[in-house]
RODO-2510 file (C-alpha; in nm, 4 decimals, decimal comma):
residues 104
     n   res          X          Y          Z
     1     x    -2,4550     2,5822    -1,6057
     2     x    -2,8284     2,6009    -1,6862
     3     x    -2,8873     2,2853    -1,4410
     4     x    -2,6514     2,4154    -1,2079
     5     x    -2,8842     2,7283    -1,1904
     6     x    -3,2034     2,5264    -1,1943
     7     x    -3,1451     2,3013    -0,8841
     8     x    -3,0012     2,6295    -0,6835
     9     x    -3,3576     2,8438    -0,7798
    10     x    -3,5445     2,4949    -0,6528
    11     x    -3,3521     2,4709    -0,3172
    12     x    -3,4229     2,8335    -0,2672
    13     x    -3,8011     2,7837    -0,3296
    14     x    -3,8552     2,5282    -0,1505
    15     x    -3,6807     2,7206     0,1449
    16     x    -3,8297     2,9708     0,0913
    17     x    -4,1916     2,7838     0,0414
    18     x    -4,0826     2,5771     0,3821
    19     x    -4,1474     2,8452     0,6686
    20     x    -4,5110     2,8693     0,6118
    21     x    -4,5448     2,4534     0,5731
    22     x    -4,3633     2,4669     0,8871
    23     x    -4,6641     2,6615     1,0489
    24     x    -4,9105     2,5018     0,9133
    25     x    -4,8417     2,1452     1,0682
    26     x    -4,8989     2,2862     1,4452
    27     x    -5,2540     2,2022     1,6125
    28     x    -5,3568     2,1324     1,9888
    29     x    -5,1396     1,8168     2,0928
    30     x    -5,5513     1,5834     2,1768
    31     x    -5,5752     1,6881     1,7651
    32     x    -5,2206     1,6050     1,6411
    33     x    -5,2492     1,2299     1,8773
    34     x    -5,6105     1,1788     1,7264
    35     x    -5,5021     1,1839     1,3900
    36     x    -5,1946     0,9902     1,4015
    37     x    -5,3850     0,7087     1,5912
    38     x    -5,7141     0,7268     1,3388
    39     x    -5,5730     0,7940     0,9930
    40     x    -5,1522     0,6093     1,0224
    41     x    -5,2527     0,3949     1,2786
    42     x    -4,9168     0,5202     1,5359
    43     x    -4,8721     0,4932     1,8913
    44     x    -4,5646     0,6632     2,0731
    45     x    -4,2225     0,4636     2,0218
    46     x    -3,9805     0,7028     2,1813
    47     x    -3,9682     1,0266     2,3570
    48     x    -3,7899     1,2630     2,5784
    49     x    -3,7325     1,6160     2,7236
    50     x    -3,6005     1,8497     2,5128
    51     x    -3,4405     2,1894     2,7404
    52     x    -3,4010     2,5193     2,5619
    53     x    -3,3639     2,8943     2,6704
    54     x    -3,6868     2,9543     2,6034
    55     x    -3,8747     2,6664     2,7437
    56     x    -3,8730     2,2915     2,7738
    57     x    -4,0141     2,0761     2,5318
    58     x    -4,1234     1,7458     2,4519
    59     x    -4,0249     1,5388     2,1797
    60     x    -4,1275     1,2390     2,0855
    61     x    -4,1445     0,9877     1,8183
    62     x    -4,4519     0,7866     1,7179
    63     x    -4,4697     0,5504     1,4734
    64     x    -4,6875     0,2137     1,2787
    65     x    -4,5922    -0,1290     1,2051
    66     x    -4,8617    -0,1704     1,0518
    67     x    -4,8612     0,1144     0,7478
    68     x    -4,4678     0,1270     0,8426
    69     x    -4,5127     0,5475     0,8544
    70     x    -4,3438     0,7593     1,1302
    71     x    -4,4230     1,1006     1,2992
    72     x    -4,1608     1,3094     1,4875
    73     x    -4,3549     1,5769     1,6389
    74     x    -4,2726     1,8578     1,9873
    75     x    -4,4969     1,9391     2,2015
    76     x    -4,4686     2,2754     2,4321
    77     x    -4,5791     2,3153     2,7643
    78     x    -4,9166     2,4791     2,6330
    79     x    -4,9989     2,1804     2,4775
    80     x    -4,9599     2,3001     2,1127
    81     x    -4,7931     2,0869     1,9036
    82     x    -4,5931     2,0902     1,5890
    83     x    -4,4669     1,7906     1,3079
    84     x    -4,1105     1,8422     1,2397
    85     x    -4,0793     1,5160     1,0763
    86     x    -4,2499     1,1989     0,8716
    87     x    -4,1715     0,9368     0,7122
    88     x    -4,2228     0,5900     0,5614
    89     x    -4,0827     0,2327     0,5867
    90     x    -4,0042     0,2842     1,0006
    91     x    -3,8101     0,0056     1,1621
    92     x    -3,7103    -0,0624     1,4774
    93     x    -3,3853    -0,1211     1,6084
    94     x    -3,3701    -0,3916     1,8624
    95     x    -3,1260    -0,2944     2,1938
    96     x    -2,7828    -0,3979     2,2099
    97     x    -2,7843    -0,5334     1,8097
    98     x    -2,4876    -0,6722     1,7168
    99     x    -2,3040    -0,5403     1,4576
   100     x    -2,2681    -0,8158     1,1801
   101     x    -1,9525    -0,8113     0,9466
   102     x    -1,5857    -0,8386     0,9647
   103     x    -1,3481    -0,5512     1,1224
   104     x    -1,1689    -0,3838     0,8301
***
């Protein structure tokens, strides 16, 4: 009961702790794409246009064979950008890969 407790109170902290992490990874999009490129060494992989009710955005997905990291950032039409996600130990998945293995 006491660990059932624990790991509730930590996944409520850490929501809770989230929104202002959230906040805190937006900058000017020339800022976020300088930084990727000079300290993880990514370039874009994918992208596309992302429609809302609000506005458009992009979203895009850049990423480093060399380090193997990954950034999933949006951008809005007034350039500022935000991180939604990153990540380690990126690979790419080549077009039209067959599936290997037997049919079960």
């Amino acid at each position: 009961m006491i660990r059932q407790l624990t790991a509730v109170g930590a996944v409520l902290g850490a929501c809770v702790m989230s929104t202002p992490a959230i906040a805190a990874n937006c900058a000017d999009r020339e800022t976020v794409v300088a930084r990727l490129a000079s300290h993880y060494d990514e370039q874009p992989t994918a992208g596309g246009l992302q429609s809302t009710d609000d506005e458009p955005a992009l979203v895009e997905v850049w990423s480093s064979r060399e380090t193997g990291t990954f950034t999933v950032m949006m951008t809005r039409p007034d350039g500022m950008t935000c991180i939604v996600a990153t990540g380690t130990d990126w690979h790419q998945a080549a077009p039209d890969a067959p599936i290997l293995g037997s049919a079960s």
